[in-house]
Each structure stands twice: as structure tokens, then as C-alpha cells.
C-alpha positions in Angstrom: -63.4 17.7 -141.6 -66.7 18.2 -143.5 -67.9 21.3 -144.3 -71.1 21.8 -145.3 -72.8 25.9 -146.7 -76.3 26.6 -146.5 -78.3 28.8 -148.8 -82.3 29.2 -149.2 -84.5 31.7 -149.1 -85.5 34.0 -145.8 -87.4 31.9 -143.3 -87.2 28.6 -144.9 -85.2 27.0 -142.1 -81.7 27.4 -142.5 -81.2 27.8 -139.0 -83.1 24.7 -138.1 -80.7 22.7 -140.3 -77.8 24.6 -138.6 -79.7 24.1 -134.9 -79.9 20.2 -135.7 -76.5 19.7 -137.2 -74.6 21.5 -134.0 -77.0 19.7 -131.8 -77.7 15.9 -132.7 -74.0 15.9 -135.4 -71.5 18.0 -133.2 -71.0 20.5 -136.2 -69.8 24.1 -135.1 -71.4 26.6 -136.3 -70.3 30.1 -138.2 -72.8 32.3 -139.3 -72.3 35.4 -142.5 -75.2 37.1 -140.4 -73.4 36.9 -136.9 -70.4 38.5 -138.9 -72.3 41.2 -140.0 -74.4 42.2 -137.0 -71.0 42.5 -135.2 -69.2 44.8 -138.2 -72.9 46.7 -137.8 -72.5 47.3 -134.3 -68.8 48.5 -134.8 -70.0 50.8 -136.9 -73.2 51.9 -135.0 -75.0 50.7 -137.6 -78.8 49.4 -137.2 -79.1 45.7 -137.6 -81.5 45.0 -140.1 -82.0 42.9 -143.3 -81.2 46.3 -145.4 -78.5 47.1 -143.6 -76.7 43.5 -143.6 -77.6 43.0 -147.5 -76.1 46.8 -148.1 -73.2 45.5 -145.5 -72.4 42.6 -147.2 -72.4 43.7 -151.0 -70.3 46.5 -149.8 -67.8 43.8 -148.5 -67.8 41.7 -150.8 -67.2 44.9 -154.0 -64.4 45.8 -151.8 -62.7 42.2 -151.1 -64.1 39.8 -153.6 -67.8 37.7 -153.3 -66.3 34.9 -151.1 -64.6 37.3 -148.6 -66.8 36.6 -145.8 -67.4 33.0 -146.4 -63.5 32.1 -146.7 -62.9 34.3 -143.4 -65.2 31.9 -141.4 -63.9 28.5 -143.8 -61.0 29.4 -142.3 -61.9 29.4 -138.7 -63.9 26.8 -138.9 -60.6 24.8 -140.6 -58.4 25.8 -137.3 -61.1 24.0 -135.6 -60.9 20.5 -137.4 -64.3 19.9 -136.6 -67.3 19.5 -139.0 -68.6 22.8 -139.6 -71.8 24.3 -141.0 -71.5 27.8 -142.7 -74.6 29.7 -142.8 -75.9 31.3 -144.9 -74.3 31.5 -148.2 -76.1 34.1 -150.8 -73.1 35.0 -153.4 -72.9 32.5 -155.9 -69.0 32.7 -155.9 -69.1 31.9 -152.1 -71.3 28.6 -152.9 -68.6 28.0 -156.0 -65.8 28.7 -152.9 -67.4 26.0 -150.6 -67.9 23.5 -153.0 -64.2 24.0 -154.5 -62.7 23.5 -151.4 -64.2 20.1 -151.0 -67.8 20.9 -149.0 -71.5 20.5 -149.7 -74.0 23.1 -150.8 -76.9 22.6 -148.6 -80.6 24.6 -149.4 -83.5 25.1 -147.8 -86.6 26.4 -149.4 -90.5 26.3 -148.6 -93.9 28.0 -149.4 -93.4 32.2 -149.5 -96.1 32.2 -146.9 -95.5 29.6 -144.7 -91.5 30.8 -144.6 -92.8 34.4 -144.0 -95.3 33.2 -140.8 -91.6 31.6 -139.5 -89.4 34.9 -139.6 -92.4 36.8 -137.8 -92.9 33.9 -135.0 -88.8 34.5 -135.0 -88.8 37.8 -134.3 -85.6 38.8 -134.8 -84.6 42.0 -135.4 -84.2 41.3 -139.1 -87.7 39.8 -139.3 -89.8 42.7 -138.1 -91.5 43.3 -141.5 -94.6 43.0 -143.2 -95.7 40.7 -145.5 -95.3 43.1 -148.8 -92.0 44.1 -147.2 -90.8 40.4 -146.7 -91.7 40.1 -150.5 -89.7 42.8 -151.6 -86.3 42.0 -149.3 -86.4 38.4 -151.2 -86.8 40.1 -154.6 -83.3 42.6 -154.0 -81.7 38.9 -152.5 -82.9 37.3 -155.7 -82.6 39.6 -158.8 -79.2 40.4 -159.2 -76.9 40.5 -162.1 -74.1 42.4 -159.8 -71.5 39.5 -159.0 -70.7 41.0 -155.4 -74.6 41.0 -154.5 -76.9 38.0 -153.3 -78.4 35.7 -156.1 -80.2 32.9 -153.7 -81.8 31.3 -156.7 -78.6 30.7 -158.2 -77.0 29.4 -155.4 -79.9 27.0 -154.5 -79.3 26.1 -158.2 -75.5 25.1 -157.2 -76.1 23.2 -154.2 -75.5 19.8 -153.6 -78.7 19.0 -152.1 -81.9 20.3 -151.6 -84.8 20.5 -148.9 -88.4 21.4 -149.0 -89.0 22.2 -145.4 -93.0 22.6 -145.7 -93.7 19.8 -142.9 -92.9 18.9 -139.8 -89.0 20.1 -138.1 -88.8 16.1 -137.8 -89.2 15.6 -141.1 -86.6 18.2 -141.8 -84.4 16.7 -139.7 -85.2 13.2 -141.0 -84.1 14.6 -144.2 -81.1 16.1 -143.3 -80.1 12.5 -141.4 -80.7 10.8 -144.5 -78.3 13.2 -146.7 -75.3 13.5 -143.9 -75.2 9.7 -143.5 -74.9 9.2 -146.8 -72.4 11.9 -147.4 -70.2 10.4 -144.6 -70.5 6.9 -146.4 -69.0 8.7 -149.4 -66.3 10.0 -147.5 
């Protein structure tokens, strides 16, 4: 079984990776954000990028950084299938992945570009401006609290990297390239 977590910053194209790697790898997929919207929604909570971050840090105080992210290793190990877990923001859920034997996978691209994808996206976390898009990375990024996000330290622990400013077949090209020679490894 390979098991692979992604991190990066909003919009970069996590979800592309995840799309491709479920669709042309037969990965299964397990999402920290699905999760979350469905604790929201038993707790009549909105689901919104505040409200998952606040969620999730809350969570993760309460049961330890990885909680989340060993729940859905764990499913994804009853499987015995290649799984992809997106999208891992704790530092101690990227040390988890890679500790029990996975990859770090991140995704990053220009602030603009990445912020003209969420709003084509429109999801309900998405529906921000531009100055407010700025200001959600900055509370995922600047972080000294060990049960809150720290993206640039976990794109700092990954395994491998991807500038997704081109095409999604160059992403995907990428992403090829890196799986093929992970499996060769293995």
C-alpha cells in the first residue's frame, strides 16, 4: 500500500493531484476537509474556511495534531489500496505520514494565479475576496501553536514538490514522473 499526504497552499491544486491520482493511478481518496464539513454540519455549523481552520485546531488541542490525519490513515489502511490523504496542514500530521512509511506531496503556485482558481472553484470555502484570500493564508501560515496549521513548514517536510503555474498536463506530467519513480523504489 502507498500512501501518499498532500500539503500546499489554498488553491494551488491539491485537489488536481488528488483528481489525477484517483482517476489515471486508482488511489482512493480521504480528504481532512470532507471530515470537517461533515463534523460542521453535525454541529450546525457554517462551512467555511474559518470555521474548518477554527474546527480543526480545536480538534487537534483536544486529541493531538495528527488526530484527523491518523483517523483517515487508518481507513484508508482497511482498504489496502493506494491512498492519497488531502490536505495535510499540522506539521505533526506530515511528521505522522512520513513516519508511517508515506510521501509528503506539495503543491504551490503564484498567490494570484492560485487565488483566480479557488474563485473559478467556487466552493463554499472559496467565496472571498482577494484581500480576504490573503489574510486566510497568513492565519494557515504563521503559527507557532503546534495544534494549528503551519503550511510552509509542512511544504518544508515534504518529500516532493510541485509548482503548478502551467498547464493541468504538465501537473500531471509531473506527478507521473514522481509516482513512477516512487513505485520503482518500492
Amino acid at each position: 500500500m502507498l500512501t501518499i499526504g498532500i500539503t500546499g497552499t489554498l488553491g494551488a491544486g491539491k485537489g488536481t493531484v488528488v483528481e489525477y491520482l484517483v482517476s489515471q493511478k486508482g488511489f482512493k481518496h480521504f480528504s481532512v476537509s470532507d471530515y470537517l464539513t461533515q463534523e460542521l454540519l453535525k454541529l450546525g455549523k457554517p462551512v467555511n474556511r474559518d470555521s474548518m481552520r477554527e474546527l480543526a485546531n480545536g480538534i487537534r488541542t483536544k486529541n493531538g495534531p495528527d488526530y484527523i490525519t491518523k483517523i483517515l490513515f487508518a481507513q484508508a489502511k482497511t482498504l489496502g489500496s493506494n491512498a492519497i490523504i488531502e490536505s495535510i496542514r499540522n506539521p505533526k500530521e506530515a511528521e505522522f505520514i512520513k513516519e508511517s512509511g508515506g510521501y509528503l506531496f506539495a503543491v504551490d503556485a503564484d498567490q494570484k494565479i492560485r487565488y483566480e482558481r479557488a474563485v473559478l472553484r467556487a466552493s463554499q470555502k472559496d467565496s472571498v475576496t482577494f484581500e480576504e484570500f490573503k489574510l486566510q493564508e497568513k492565519k494557515e501560515s504563521q503559527n507557532t501553536d503546534p495544534n494549528s496549521q503551519n503550511l510552509p513548514k509542512c511544504i518544508l517536510l515534504s518529500d516532493y514538490k510541485f509548482a503548478n503555474n502551467g498547464t493541468v498536463a504538465d501537473l500531471y506530467k509531473s506527478v507521473s514522473d514522481v509516482i513512477q519513480k516512487i513505485s520503482k523504489q518500492n
